[in-house]
Each structure stands twice: as C-alpha cells, then as structure tokens.
C-alpha positions as CSV (number, residue, x, y, z in Angstrom):
1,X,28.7,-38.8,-20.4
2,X,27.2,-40.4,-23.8
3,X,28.1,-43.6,-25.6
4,X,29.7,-43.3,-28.9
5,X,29.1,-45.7,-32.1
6,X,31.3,-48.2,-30.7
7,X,30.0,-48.0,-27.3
8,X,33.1,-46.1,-25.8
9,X,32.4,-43.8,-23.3
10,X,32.6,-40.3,-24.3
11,X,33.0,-37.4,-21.7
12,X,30.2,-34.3,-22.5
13,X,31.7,-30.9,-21.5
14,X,28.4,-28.9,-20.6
15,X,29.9,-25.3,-19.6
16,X,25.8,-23.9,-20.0
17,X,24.6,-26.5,-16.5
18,X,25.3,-24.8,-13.6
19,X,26.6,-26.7,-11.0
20,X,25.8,-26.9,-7.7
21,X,27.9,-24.4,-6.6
22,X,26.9,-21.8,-9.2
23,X,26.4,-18.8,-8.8
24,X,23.3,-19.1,-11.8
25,X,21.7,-21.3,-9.6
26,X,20.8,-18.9,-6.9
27,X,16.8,-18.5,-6.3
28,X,15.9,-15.2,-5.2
29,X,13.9,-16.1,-2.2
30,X,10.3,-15.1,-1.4
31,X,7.8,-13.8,1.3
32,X,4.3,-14.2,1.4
33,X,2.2,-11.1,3.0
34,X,-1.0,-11.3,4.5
35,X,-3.3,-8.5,3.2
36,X,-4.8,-6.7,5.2
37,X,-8.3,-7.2,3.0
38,X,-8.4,-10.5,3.5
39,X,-9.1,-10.2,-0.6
40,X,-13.4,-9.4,0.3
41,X,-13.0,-5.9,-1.1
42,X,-11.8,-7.2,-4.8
43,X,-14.5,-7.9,-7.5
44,X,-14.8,-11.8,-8.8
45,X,-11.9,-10.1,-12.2
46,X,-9.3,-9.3,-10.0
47,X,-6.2,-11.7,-9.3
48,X,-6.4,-11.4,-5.3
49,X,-10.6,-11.6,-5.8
50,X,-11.0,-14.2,-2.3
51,X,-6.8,-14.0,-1.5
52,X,-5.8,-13.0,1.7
53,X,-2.3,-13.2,1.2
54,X,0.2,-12.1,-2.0
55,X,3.5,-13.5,-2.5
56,X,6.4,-10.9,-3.1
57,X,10.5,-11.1,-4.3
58,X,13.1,-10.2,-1.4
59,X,14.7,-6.9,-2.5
60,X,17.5,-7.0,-4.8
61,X,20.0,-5.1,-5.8
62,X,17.7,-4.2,-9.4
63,X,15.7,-2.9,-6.4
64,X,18.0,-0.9,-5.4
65,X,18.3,0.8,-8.8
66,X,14.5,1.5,-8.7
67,X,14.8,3.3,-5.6
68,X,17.8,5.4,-6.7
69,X,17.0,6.4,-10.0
70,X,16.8,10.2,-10.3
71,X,14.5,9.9,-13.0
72,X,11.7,7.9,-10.9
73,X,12.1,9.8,-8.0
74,X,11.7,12.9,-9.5
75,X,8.6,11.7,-11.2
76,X,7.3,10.0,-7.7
77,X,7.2,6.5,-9.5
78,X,9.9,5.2,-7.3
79,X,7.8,3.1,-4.8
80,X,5.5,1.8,-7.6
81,X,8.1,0.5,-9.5
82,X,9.5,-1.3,-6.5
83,X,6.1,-3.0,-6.3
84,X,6.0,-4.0,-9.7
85,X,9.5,-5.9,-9.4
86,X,9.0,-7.4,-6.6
87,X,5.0,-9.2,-7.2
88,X,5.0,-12.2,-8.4
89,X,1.7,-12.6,-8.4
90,X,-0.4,-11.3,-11.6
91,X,-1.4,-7.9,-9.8
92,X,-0.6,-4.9,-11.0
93,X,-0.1,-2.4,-7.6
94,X,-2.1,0.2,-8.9
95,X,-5.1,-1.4,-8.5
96,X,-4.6,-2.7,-4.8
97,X,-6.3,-1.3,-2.0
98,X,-4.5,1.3,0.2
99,X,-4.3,-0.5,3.1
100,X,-2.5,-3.6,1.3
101,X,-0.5,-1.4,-0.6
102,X,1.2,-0.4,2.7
103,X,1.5,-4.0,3.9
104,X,3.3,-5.2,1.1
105,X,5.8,-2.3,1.4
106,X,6.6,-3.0,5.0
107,X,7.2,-6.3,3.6
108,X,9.1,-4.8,1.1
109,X,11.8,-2.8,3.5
110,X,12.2,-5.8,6.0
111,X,13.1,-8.1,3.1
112,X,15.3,-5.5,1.8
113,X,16.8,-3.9,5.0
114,X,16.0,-5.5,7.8
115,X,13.1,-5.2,10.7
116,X,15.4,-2.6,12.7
117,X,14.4,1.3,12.1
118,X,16.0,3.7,13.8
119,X,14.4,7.1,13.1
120,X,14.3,10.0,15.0
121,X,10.8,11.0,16.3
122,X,9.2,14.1,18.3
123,X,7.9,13.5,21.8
124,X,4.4,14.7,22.8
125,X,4.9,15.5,26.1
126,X,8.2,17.6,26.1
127,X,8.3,18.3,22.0
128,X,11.9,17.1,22.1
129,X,13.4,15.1,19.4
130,X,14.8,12.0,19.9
131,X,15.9,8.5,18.4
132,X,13.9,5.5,18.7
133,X,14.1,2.0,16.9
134,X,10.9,0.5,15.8
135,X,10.8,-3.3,15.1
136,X,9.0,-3.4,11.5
137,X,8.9,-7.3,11.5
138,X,5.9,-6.6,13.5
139,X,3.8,-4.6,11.0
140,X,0.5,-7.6,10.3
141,X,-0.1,-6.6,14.5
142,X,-1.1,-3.0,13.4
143,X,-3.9,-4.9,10.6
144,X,-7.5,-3.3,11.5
145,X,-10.7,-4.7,9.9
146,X,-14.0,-4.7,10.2
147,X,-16.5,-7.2,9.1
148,X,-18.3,-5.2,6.0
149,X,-21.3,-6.9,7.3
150,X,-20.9,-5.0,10.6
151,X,-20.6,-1.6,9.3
152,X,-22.7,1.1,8.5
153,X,-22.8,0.7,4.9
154,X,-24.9,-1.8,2.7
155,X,-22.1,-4.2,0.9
156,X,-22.7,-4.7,-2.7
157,X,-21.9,-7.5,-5.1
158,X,-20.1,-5.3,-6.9
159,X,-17.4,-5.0,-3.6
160,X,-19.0,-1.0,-3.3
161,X,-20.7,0.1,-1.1
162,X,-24.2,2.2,-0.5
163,X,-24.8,4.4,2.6
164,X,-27.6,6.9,2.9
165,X,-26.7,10.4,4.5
166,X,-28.2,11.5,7.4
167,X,-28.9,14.7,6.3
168,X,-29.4,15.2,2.5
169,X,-30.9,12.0,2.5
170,X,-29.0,10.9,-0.2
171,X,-28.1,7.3,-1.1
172,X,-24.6,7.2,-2.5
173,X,-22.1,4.3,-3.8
174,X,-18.6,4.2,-3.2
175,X,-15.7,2.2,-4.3
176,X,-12.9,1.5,-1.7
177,X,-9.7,3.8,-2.8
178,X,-6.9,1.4,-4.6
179,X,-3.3,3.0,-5.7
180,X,-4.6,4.3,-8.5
181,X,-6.5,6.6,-7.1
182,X,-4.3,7.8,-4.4
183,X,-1.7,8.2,-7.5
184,X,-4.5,10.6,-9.0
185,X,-5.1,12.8,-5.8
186,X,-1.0,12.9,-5.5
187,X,-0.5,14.3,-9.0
188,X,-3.9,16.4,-8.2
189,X,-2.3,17.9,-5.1
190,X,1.1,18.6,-6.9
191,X,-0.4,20.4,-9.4
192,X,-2.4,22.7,-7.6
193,X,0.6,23.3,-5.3
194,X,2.8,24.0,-8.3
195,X,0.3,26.5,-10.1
196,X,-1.0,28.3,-6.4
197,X,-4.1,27.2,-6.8
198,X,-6.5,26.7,-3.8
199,X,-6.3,23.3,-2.5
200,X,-9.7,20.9,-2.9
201,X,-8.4,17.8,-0.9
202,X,-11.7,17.2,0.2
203,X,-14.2,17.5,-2.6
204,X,-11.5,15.8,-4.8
205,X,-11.3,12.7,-2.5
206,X,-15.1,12.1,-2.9
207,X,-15.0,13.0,-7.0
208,X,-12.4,9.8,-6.5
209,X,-15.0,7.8,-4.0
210,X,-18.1,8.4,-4.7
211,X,-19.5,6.5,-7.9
212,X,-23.1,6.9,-7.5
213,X,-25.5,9.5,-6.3
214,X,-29.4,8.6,-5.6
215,X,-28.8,6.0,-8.8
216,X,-27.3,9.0,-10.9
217,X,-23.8,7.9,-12.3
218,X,-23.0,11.6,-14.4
219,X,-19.8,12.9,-12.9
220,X,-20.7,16.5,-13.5
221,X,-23.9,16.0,-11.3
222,X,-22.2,14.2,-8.6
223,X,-19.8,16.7,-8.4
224,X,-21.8,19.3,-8.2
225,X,-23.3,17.3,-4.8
226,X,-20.1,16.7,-3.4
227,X,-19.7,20.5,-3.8
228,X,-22.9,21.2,-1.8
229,X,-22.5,18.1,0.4
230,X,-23.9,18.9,3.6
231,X,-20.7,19.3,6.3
232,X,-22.3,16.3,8.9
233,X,-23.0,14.4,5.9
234,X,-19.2,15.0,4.8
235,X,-18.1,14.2,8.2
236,X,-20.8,11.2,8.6
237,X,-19.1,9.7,5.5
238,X,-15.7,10.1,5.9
239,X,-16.1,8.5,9.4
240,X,-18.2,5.8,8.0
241,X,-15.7,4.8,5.3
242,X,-12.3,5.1,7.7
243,X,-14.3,2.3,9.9
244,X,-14.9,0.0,6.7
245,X,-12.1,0.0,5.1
246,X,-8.6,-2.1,6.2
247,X,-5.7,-0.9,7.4
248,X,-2.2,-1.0,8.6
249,X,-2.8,1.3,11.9
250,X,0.9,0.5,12.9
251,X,2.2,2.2,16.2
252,X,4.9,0.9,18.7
253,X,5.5,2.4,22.3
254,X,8.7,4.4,22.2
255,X,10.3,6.3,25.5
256,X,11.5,9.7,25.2
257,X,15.3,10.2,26.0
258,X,15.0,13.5,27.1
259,X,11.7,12.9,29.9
260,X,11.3,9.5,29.7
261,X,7.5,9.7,28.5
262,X,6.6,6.7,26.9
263,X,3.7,7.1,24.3
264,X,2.4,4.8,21.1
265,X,4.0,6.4,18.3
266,X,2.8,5.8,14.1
267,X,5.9,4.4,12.8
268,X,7.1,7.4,10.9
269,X,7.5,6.7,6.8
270,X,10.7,9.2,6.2
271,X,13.5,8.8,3.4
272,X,15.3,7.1,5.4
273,X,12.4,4.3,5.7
274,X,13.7,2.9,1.7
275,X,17.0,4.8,1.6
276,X,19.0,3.8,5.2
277,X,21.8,5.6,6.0
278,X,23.8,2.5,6.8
C-alpha cells in the first residue's frame, strides 16, 4: 500500500512477491559432507585448500534428468554432471580427490533416495545370492586416514609426495589421484577394450601418479621407468600410497538368507545405487 498525492491510501497489486505460501519461495535445502581429506591433500589454490567439509544441493528432480539422460550415460558423464549441479561450493569435481569424490556421492543418493539400499549381494561362505539392506546414512563411519606425517612418504609443500624405492633406489614424487585422473584411466581402459588392445592398468596408473623421478620431470623418461619398475618396488608403492591416501572403506555386516553366515560386506555400487527400482 502507497500514498497517493492527496494522501489517499492506494492498494499496490504486486503479482511478482511471492507470498508465503508460494510455491517460488521454496529453498532447495542443503547438506554439508565431511571429506574424508580433511582438505590437507589440496594445494594453498584450491577452494577446499584447509576445508574438511563441502556443502552440496539435495537432489532434485533436474537431478533426475542428469541421471537419465541417454546422451550422458552413454558418454559415462552422468555421475559428474550430478556433482556439478549439486556443489555449491566453487569446486569443480574433477579436481577432488577420489576418496571425497565418493563421500559426496553417498551424500548425493541419501539426499536423493533415501539411506535404505536394498541390493542383492553374493555370500562368501555358501556363494548364494541374496538380498540385504545396507543403511547408507552411515557412510562418514567407513572414513580411513592416516596422518601424512605418519606415513612412509615425505609430505611436500606442494601436497605431493616423495618416497624412495627400496629396490631401484629411486626417489619419486607423486600427486594424490583427483577425478580427473580416474576419468583419464576410465576413457584409457575403454579404449583399449574397444580396439583389443592389451590392457596396461598398471603402468598407466603410475604414468597418472608419478610426477617426478630422481628430480627428472620428462614424461617419456619416467615412463620408460615405470616400464622397467622393479615388481617389489611396484608393489612397495602401490601399498605405500593405498595407506596415505583417504578413503571411504564402507562395509556393513549383512547375514546370508540361505546359511545365515554373517560377514562385512563393501556396500555394492550397482545401477540400482542412482537408478532405484522403486
């Protein structure tokens, strides 16, 4: 209501306010997600660089349309489009670390779908399959960190890290694996699936890893180590590296219908883990 020139009263009708009851005025809640880095592993540039929690959108149904479209999942983009709608933080999901990666997509499916997950599951003891419900709204227990002062490598300013082989004695740098580089081995994999050619899991894992060699940064030199890497040094870092880095070890007991052997079980990511039946 405004005053007109002679001071009478004058009703306003303002159709753009939304009123209390409208619909326009709904706020897409939020959750925020402890990482599982506790933010040590990003560089002093990065958005989460000291962070040890991000703060992500509930699903929606634009979601929903991310995780149906034919077109993403036949390029594999579905999951990282998902991520990229639902941060609100500036971070762009290719370039966070694995292990938090995988926590915010937990975080992702409970908001979305709820904490029950009924999946079926193979039993180790009789090799039976069965159904068994996993509670996801438990997913931060599963977090597993070490100090990076407490491992076996030497923790850089840089957030790498330098280890010295027991066998070559050689001392490399390595960078802890974000998105982007698990994209890369994906697409890697895919191709040399598509075109029969022999698979390099391996050696193409530590090409991703493995910045530094004895000082020498040339990628064509470092590969041709990691070709003739020594097997216990392979092993010695692969172990080494598991140890250091975070992650989202999440397991649950579940008893087997058929024998009624109860065992921890990995929570198992199937299609039905985004796409429920019900």
């Amino acid at each position: 209501m405004v005053a007109s020139a002679d001071d009478t009263p004058t009703m306003v009708d303002d159709q753009s306010a939304p009123t209390k009851n409208s619909l326009l005025s709904f706020a897409t809640p939020t959750e925020i997600v402890e990482l599982p880095s506790r933010g040590i592993f990003y560089g002093p540039g990065h958005p989460l660089h000291g962070k040890d929690t991000v703060e992500i959108k509930f699903m929606t149904a634009k979601e929903e349309d991310i995780l149906t479209s034919p077109a993403l999942l036949k390029k594999g983009q579905a999951l990282e489009r998902l991520m990229q709608s639902i941060m609100i933080d500036n971070v762009n999901p290719a370039d966070l670390l694995i292990a938090d990666r995988n926590a915010v997509l937990m975080a992702a499916r409970v908001t979305g779908y709820g904490a029950n997950y009924p999946v079926t599951v193979v039993c180790p003891a009789c090799e039976n399959s069965f159904e068994n419900e996993f509670d996801l709204s438990k997913y931060a227990e599963g977090y597993d960190f070490e100090d990076p002062e407490e491992s076996l490598f030497n923790f850089t300013r840089e957030k790498t890290f330098e280890i010295e082989l027991p066998t070559s004695k050689v001392l490399v740098e390595i960078k802890a694996m974000t998105g982007r580089e698990e994209n890369f081995l994906q697409k890697a994999r895919d191709m040399k699936s598509k075109n029969n050619l022999p698979e390099t899991n391996l050696t193409d894992l530590f090409r991703s890893m493995i910045i530094k060699a004895n000082g020498i940064e040339n990628k064509s030199q470092i590969a041709e180590f990691i070709d003739n890497m020594p097997a216990m040094d392979s092993r010695y870092l692969r172990v080494a590296y598991t140890k250091a880095m975070p992650s989202v070890n999440f397991s649950q007991a579940a008893e087997c219908t058929n024998c009624g052997n109860v065992a921890e079980t990995e929570v198992p990511v199937t299609a039905e883990f985004f796409w429920p039946k019900q």
